[in-house]
matplotlib code that plots the C-alpha trace (Angstrom):
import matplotlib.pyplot as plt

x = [134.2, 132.2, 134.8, 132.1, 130.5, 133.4, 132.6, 134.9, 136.3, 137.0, 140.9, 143.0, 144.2, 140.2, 139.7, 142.8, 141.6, 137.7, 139.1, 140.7, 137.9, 135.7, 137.7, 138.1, 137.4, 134.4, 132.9, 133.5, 131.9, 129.0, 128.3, 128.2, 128.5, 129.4, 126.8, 128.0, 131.1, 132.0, 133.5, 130.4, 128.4, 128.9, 126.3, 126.4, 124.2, 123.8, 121.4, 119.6, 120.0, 121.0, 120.6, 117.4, 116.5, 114.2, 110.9, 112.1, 113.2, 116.0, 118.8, 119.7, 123.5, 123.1, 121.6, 124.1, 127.2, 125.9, 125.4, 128.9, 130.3, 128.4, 129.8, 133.5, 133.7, 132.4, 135.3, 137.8, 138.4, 141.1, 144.5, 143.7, 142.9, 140.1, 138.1, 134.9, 134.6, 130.2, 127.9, 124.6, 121.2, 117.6, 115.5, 112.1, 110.7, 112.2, 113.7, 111.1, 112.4, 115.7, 118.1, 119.0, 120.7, 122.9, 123.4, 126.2, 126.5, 129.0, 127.0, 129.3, 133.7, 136.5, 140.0, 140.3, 135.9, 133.2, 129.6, 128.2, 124.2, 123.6, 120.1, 119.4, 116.6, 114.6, 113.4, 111.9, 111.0, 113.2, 114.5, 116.9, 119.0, 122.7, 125.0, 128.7, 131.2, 135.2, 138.0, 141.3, 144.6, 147.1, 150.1, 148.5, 148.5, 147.0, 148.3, 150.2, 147.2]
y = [68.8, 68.3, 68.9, 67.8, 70.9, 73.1, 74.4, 72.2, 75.4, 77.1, 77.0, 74.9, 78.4, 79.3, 75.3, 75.8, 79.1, 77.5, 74.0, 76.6, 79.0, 75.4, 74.1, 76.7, 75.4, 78.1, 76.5, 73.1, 73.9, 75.4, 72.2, 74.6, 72.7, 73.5, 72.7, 74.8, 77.1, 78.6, 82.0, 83.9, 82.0, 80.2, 78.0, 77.3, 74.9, 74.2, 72.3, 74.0, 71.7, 73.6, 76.7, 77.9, 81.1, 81.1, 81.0, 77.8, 79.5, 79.9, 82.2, 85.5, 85.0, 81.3, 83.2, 86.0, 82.9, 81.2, 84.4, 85.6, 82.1, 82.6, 86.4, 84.8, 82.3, 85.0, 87.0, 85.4, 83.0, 85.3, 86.1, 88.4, 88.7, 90.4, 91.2, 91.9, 96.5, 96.5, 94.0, 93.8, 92.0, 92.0, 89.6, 88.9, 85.5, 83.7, 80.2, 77.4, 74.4, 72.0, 73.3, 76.9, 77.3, 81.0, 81.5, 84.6, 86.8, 89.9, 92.8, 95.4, 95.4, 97.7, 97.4, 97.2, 96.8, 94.5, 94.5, 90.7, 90.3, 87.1, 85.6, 83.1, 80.7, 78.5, 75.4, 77.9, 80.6, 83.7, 84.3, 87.4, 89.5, 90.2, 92.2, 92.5, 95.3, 93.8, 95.2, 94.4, 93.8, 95.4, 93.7, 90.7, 87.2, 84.1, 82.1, 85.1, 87.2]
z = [102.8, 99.6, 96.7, 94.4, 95.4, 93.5, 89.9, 87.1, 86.1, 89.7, 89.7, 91.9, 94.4, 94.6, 95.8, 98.4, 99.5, 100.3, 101.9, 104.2, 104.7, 105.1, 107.5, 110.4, 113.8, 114.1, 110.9, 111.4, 115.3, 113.3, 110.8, 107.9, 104.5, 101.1, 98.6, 95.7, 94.8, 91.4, 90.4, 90.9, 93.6, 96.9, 98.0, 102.0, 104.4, 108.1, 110.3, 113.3, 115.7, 118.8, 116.8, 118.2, 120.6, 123.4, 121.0, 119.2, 116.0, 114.4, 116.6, 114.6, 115.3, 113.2, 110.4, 110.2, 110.7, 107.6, 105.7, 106.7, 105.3, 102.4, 101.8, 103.0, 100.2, 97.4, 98.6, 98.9, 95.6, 93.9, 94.8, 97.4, 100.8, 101.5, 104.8, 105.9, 106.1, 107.1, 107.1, 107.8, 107.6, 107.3, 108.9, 106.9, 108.8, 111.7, 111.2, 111.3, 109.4, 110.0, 107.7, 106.2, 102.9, 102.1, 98.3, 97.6, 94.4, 93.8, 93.1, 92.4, 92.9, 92.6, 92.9, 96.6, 97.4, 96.7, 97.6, 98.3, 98.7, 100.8, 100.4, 103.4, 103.1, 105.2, 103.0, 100.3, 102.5, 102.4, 105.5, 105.5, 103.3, 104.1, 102.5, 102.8, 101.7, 101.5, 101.6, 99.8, 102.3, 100.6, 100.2, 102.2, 100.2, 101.0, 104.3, 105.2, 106.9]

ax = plt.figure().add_subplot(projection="3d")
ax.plot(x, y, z, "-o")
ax.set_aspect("equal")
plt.show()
């Protein structure tokens, strides 16, 4: 994992929670890298090697994987647990190039939900739109979900 990818000021339980979000056996499986992570943005990357549909471009589920990544790191770097309630996604262009790149940003929270817009692109092209509502656990800390 990249840990120079984590913002100087991101604290030490935000770092722990990501390296463990990072490191899943569906994530590591998927190739998905960290390129940037700070309080209010996560950065996410993944080649498309074996990634493709039957028309050679990139395969929905990959897009929505990285997204989800993407909207699981903007999530989940406070003290909380918190889970994915709906999601869903837009799909503007198909996958062309190698590589896709998510970025994350909170649009809206509450006490116990939070909105996340995903943007996905394809080298510069944007590709699709995700968006995420969480859910707070109650009474459900970290490493005890």
């Amino acid at each position: 994992m990249n840990e120079d990818a984590f913002h100087p000021d991101l604290p030490e339980s935000s770092r722990a929670r990501a390296r463990k979000l990072l490191s899943s056996e569906f994530v590591r499986t998927m190739g998905i890298d960290l390129l940037e992570l700070s309080t209010d943005r996560a950065r996410v990357t993944m080649a498309m090697d074996g990634k493709r549909n039957s028309i050679d471009t990139g395969h929905g589920g990959a897009v929505f994987t990285l997204a989800d990544e993407a909207f699981a790191l903007a999530s989940n770097l406070g003290e909380d647990v918190w889970v994915a309630l709906s999601c869903n996604i837009a799909y503007h262009r198909p996958v062309t190039g190698e590589r896709i790149t998510a970025t994350s940003r909170q649009v809206s929270a509450t006490r116990n939900h939070a909105l996340i817009e995903v943007m996905v692109h394809d080298d510069e092209r944007h590709v699709a739109t995700f968006q995420g509502m969480a859910v707070r656990l109650e009474g459900v800390r970290p490493g005890k979900a």
